[in-house]
C-alpha positions in Angstrom: -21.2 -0.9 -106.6 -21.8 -1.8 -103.1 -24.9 -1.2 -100.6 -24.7 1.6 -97.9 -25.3 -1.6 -95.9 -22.6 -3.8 -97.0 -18.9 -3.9 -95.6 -16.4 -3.3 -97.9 -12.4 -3.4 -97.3 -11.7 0.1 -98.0 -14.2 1.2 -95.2 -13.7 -1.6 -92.7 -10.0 -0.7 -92.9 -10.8 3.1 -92.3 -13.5 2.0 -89.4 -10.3 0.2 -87.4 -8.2 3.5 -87.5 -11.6 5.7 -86.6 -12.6 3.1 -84.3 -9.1 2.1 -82.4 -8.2 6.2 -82.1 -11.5 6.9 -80.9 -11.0 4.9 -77.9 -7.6 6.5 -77.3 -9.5 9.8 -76.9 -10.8 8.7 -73.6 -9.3 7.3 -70.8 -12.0 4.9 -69.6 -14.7 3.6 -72.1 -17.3 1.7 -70.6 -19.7 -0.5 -72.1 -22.6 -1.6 -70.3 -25.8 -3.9 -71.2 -24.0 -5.6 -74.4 -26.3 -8.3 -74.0 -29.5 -6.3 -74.9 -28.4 -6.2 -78.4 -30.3 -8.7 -80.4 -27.9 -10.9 -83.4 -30.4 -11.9 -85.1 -32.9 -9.1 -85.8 -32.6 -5.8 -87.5 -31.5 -2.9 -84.7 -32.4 1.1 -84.7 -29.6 2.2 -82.5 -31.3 5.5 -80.4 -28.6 6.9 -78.3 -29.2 10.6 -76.4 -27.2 13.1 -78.5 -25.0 15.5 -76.5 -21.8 15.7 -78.5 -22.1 15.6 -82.0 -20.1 13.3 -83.9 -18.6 11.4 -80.7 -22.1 9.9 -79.8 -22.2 8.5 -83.2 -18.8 7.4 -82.7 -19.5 5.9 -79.2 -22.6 3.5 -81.0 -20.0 3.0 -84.1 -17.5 1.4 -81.3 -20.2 -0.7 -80.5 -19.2 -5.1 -81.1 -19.6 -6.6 -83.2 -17.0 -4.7 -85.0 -18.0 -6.4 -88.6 -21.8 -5.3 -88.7 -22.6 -2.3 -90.6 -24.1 0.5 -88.8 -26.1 3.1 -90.8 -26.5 7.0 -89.4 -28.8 9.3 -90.3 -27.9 12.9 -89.9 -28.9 16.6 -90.6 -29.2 17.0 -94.0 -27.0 20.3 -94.1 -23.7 18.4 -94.3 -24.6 17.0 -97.5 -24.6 20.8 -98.6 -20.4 20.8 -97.9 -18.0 20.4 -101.2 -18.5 17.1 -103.0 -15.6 15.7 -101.8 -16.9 16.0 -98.0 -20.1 14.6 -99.2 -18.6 11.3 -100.5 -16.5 10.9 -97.9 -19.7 11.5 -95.5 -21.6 8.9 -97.9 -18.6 6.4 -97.7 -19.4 7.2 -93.5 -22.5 5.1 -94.4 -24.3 8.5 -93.6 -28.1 8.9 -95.0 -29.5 12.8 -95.1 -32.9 13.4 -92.8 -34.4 16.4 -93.9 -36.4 18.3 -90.7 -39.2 21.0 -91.1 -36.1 23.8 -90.9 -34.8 22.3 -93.9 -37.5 23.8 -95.9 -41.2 22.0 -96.3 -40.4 21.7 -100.0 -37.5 19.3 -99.1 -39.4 17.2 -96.5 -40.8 15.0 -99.7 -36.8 14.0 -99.8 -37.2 12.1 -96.4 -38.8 9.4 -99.1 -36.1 8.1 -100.6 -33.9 8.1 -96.7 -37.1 5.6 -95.8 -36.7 3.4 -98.5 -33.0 3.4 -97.9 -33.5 2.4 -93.7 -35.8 0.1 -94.7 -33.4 -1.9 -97.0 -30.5 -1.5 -94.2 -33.0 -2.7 -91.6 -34.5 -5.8 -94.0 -30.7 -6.9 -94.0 -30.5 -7.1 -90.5 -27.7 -4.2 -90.5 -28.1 -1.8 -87.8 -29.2 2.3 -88.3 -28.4 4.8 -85.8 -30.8 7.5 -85.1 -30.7 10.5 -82.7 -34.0 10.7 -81.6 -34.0 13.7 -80.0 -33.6 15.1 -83.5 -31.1 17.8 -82.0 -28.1 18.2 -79.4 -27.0 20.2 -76.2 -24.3 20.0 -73.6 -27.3 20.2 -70.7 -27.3 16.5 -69.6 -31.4 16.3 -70.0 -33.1 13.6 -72.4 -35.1 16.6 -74.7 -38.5 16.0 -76.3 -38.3 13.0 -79.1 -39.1 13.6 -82.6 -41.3 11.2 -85.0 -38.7 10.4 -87.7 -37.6 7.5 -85.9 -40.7 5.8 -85.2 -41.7 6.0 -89.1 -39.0 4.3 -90.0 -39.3 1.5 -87.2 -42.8 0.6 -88.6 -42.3 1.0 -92.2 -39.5 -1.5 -92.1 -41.5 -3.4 -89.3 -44.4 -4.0 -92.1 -42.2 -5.3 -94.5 -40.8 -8.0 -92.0 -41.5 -11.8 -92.1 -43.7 -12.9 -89.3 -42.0 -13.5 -86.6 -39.3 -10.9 -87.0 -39.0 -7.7 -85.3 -37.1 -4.0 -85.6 -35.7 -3.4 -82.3 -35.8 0.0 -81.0 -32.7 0.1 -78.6 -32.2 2.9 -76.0 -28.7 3.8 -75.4 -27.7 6.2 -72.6 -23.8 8.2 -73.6 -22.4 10.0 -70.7 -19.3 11.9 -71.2 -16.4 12.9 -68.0 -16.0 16.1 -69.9 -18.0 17.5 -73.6 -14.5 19.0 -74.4 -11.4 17.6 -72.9 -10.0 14.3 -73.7 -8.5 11.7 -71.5 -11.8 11.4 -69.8 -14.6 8.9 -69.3 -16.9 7.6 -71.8 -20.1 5.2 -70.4 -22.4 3.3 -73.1 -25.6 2.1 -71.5 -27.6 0.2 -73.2 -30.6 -0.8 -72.5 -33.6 -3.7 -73.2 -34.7 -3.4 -77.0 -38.2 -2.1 -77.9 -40.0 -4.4 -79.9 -41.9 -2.5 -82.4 -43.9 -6.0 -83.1 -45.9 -5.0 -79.6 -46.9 -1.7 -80.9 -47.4 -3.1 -84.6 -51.7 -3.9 -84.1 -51.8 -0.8 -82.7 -50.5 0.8 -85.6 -52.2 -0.6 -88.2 -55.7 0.9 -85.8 -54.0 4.3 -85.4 -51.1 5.4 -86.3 -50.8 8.6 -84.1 -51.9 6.1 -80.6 -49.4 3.6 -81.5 -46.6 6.2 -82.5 -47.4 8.7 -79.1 -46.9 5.1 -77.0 -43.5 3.7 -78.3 -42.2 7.2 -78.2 -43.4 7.9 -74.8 -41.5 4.3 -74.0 -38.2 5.2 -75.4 -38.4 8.4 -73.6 -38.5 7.4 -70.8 -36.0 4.5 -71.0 -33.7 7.1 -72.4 -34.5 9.1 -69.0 -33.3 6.3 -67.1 -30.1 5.3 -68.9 -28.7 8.7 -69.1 -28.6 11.6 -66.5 -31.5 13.2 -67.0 -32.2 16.7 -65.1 -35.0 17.9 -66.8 -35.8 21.0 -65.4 -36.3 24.3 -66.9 -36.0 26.8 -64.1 -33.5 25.0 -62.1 -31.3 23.4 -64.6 -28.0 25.0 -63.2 -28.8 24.2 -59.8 -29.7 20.5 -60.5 -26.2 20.1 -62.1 -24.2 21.6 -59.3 -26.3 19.5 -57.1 -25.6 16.3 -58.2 -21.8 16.9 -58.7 -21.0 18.0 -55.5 -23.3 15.0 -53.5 -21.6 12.6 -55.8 -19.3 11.0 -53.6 -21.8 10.9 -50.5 -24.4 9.5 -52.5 -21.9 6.8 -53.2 -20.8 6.3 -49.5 -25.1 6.2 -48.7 -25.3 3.2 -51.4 -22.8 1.7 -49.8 -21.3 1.1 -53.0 -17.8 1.5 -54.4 -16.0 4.5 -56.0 -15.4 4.0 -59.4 -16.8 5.6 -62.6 -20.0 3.1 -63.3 -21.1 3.4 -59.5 -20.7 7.1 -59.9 -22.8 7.2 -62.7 -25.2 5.3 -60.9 -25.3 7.9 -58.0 -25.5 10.8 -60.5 -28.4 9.0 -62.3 -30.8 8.4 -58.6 -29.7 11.7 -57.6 -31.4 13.2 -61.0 -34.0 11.6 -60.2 -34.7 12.9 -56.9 -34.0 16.2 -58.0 -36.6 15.9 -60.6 -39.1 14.3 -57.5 -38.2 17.1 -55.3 -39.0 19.8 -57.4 -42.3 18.3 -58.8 -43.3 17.4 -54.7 -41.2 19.6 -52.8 -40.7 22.9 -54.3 -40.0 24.8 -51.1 -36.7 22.5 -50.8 -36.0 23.1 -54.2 -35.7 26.8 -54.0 -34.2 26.4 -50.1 -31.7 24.2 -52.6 -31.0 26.4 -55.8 -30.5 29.3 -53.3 -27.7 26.9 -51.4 -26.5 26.1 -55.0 -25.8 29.7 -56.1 -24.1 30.6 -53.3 -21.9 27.4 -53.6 -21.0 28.6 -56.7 -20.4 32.5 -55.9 -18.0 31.1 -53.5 -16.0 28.9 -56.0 -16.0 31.6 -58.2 -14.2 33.8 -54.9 -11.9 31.4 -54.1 -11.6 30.3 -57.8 -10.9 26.4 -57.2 -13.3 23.8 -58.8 -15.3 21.5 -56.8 -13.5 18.4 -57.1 -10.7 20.4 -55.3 -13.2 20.7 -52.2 -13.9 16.3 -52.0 -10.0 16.6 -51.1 -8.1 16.7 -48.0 -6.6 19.5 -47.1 -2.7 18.5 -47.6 0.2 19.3 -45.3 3.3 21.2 -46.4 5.1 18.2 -46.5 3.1 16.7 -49.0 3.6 19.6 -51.4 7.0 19.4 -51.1 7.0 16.0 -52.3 4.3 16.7 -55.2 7.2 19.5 -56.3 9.8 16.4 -56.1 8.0 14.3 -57.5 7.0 16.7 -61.2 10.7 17.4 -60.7 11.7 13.6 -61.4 8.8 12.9 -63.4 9.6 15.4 -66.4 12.8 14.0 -67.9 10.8 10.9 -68.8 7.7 13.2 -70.1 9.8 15.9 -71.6 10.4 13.9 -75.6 6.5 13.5 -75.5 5.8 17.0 -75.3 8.5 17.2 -78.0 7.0 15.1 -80.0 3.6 15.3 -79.6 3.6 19.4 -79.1 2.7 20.8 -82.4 0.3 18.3 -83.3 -1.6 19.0 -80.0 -1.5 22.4 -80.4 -2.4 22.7 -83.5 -5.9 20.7 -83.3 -6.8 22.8 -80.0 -6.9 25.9 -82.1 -8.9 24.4 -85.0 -12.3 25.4 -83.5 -10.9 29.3 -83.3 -10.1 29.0 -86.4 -13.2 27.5 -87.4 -15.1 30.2 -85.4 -17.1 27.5 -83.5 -19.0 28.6 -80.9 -21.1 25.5 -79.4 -18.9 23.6 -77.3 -20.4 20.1 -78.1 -18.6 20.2 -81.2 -15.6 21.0 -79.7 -14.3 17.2 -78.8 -15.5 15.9 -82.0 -13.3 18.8 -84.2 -10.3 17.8 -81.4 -10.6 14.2 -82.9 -11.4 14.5 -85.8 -8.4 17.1 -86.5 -6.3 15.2 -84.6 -6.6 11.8 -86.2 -5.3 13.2 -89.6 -2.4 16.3 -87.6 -1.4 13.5 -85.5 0.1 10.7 -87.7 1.3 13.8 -90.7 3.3 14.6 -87.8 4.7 11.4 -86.9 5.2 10.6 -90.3 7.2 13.6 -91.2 9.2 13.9 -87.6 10.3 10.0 -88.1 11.5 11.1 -91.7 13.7 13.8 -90.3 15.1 11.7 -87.6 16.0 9.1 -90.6 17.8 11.5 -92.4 19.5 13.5 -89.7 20.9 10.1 -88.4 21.2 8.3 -91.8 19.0 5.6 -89.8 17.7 2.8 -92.4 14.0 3.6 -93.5 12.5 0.3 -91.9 12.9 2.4 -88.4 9.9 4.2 -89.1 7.8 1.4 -88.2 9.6 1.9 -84.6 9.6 5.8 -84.2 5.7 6.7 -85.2 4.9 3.8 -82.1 7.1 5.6 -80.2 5.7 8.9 -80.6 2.4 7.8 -79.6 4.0 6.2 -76.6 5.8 9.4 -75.4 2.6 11.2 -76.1 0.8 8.9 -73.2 3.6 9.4 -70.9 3.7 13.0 -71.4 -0.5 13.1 -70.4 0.7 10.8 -67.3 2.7 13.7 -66.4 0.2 16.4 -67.1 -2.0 14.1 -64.8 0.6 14.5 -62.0 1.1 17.9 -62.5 -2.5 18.8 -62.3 -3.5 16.7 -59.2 0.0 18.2 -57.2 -2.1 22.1 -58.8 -5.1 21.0 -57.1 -3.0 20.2 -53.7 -1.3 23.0 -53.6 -4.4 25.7 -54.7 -6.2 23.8 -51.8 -3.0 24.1 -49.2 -2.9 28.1 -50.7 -6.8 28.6 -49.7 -6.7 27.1 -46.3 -4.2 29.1 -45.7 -5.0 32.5 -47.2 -8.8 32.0 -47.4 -10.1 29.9 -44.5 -12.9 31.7 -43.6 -14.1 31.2 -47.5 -13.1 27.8 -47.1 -15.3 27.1 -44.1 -18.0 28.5 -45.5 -17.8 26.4 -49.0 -17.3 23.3 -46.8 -20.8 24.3 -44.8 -22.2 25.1 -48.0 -21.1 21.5 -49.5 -23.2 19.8 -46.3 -26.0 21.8 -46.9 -26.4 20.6 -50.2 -25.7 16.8 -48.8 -27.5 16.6 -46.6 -30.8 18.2 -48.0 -30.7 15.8 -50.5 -29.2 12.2 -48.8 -31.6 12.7 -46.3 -34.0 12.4 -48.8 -32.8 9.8 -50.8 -33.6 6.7 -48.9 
């Protein structure tokens, strides 16, 4: 019987499928800081956990595509039917049992320990959330200790000259529900738990409080971080709508990773501001609320707003253009409806209420409604055109290939909405209009001025 830490066919087979489809999910993955990972020493992967299963996903897309990567997770899901649970073991999933678990099960957390440890002294990687929980705010929360145990258990059992390396990885998502969006994996410069490892052995708690308070704050600086309690909502609409002038001030330009750069120093700021400055912050949460009573009024997003206002003309030819554009589009809705449909509904039927599961019950639905589909529409097709059988291996392709020219479409179709809502408010509503576009400077300028 094979390791949790060893490849086998079966799994590396099943890790392509997971691993190609999860990339399909989003329309831009990017990877940045590859070269941080060590090849030649064991790794504890500690990502920030906003999304369930897709952050695990986003470290298990990580090259090289061959070495085994271990996750720990909440030890409920090894409560689900047995055949859930050896699937989830296939997963190369470990239970961590946490205080809520009951203390009577903590003793448990034993054999998980010996387990990373073997995993680690094989120089396979383990993934651990270390923020020991999840939430759509995008805010590193406070780290818990299971992490750091198993980083200096396994370090202890090292040759000299070896270390575990701790490495911080910052996920930010375009969207915690929709697909099609972005996907950014930072990663950052490994922890080497050898420099903490004297320290240890002296006091456990001092050495344990220091690498934690390290990752921390690396994880603070590779992800968006807007820690705030009392102005959490304001912070968010803050930094989206002085995205694109934050940009323009770093003379930078406008694609996703710059964006993400510009959401990340504006985070920070936010946080200085309100620790230095908190007569701007509250002159700043009170511009942010209005901001978003007048959205609400108007009911357009704000990306709608970083637009320019279009001509009639132009609206015309966006209607021309859907017009022309759905013949090609129209087999992929076809094709592709039911399927899509289907997996939407899955977390109402579910009853699931926290939205950061949402994505990963979308794909994970969807990568076993999808190809059933396919399968069975390509059958149908054979037989209602006595096709030979062999032309299956050209229909399923092709329904995944409608599919992405029916999202194209959907893409057109909702950037012509957002000309036409804006051309229907600057004509209906200008005075609202104005007043979001006053608002939107207020915001800028409070904080660009401050920026630099």
């Amino acid at each position: 019987m094979s390791k949790i830490f060893e490849n086998t066919l079966p799994y590396l087979i099943a890790k392509s499928y997971v691993v190609w489809s999860f990339k399909q999910y989003y329309d831009e993955i990017i990877i940045l800081g590859l070269e941080n990972i060590p090849e030649d020493e064991p790794v504890i992967f500690a990502p920030n956990h906003l999304n369930a299963l897709m952050d695990a996903l986003a470290i298990l897309s990580l090259p090289p595509c061959k070495q085994p990567k271990v996750f720990l997770s909440r030890s409920d899901v090894f409560k689900l039917p047995e055949p859930v649970v050896k699937f989830i073991r296939f997963a190369k999933i470990i239970p961590a049992y946490r205080i809520r678990d009951g203390y009577e099960n903590l003793t448990k957390n034993k054999n998980t320990f010996e387990a990373a440890d073997e995993v680690l002294l094989h120089n396979a990687a383990i993934c651990i959330m270390p923020e020991g929980d999840q939430g759509t705010e995008r805010k590193i929360r406070p780290l818990v200790k299971g992490i750091f145990r198993i980083a200096f258990s396994a370090q202890q059992r090292l040759p000299e000259g070896k270390s575990v390396n701790i490495i911080p990885v910052g996920i930010d998502l375009g969207d915690f529900i929709r697909f099609g969006q972005h996907l950014i994996i930072q990663i950052g410069k490994p922890i080497k738990v050898t420099d903490y490892l004297d320290s240890y052995i002296e006091s456990q708690a001092v050495a344990t409080n220091a690498i934690k308070q390290k990752l921390q704050t690396d994880l603070e600086d590779l992800a968006l971080h807007l820690g705030s309690e009392k102005h959490y909502d304001c912070f968010a609409t803050a930094v989206e709508t002085t995205n694109t002038a934050m940009i323009k001030a770093l003379a930078l330009k406008d694609n996703t990773p710059n964006r993400f750069l510009a959401r990340k120093k504006l985070g920070k700021l936010l946080m200085r501001l309100e620790k230095e400055e908190p007569e701007v912050t509250e002159q700043l949460d009170s511009a942010c609320k209005k901001y978003k009573s007048e959205l609400q009024k108007v009911k357009i997003s704000h990306n709608i707003l970083e637009r320019s206002i279009p001509s009639k003309f132009k609206v015309i030819i966006n209607s021309i253009i859907i017009l022309f554009s759905l013949v090609p589009a129209l087999p992929g809705f076809i094709l592709n409806g039911l399927p899509f449909i289907l997996s939407s509904q899955v977390p109402n039927i579910l009853k699931i209420e926290f939205k950061g599961f949402y994505s990963s019950v979308f794909y994970g639905s969807g990568i076993i409604l999808f190809p059933l589909f396919y399968i069975l529409q390509s059958v149908i097709f054979i037989l209602a055109f006595a096709l030979p059988w062999w032309f299956v291996f050209i229909l399923i392709p092709l329904h995944y290939l409608t599919g992405k020219i029916a999202f194209r479409f959907y893409r057109i179709v909702k950037s012509a909405y957002s000309d036409l809502k804006l051309y229907s408010v600057s004509k209906k509503q200008p005075n609202e209009l104005k007043t979001l576009q006053k608002l939107r400077q207020q915001i800028t300028e409070i904080l660009i001025t401050r920026a630099f």
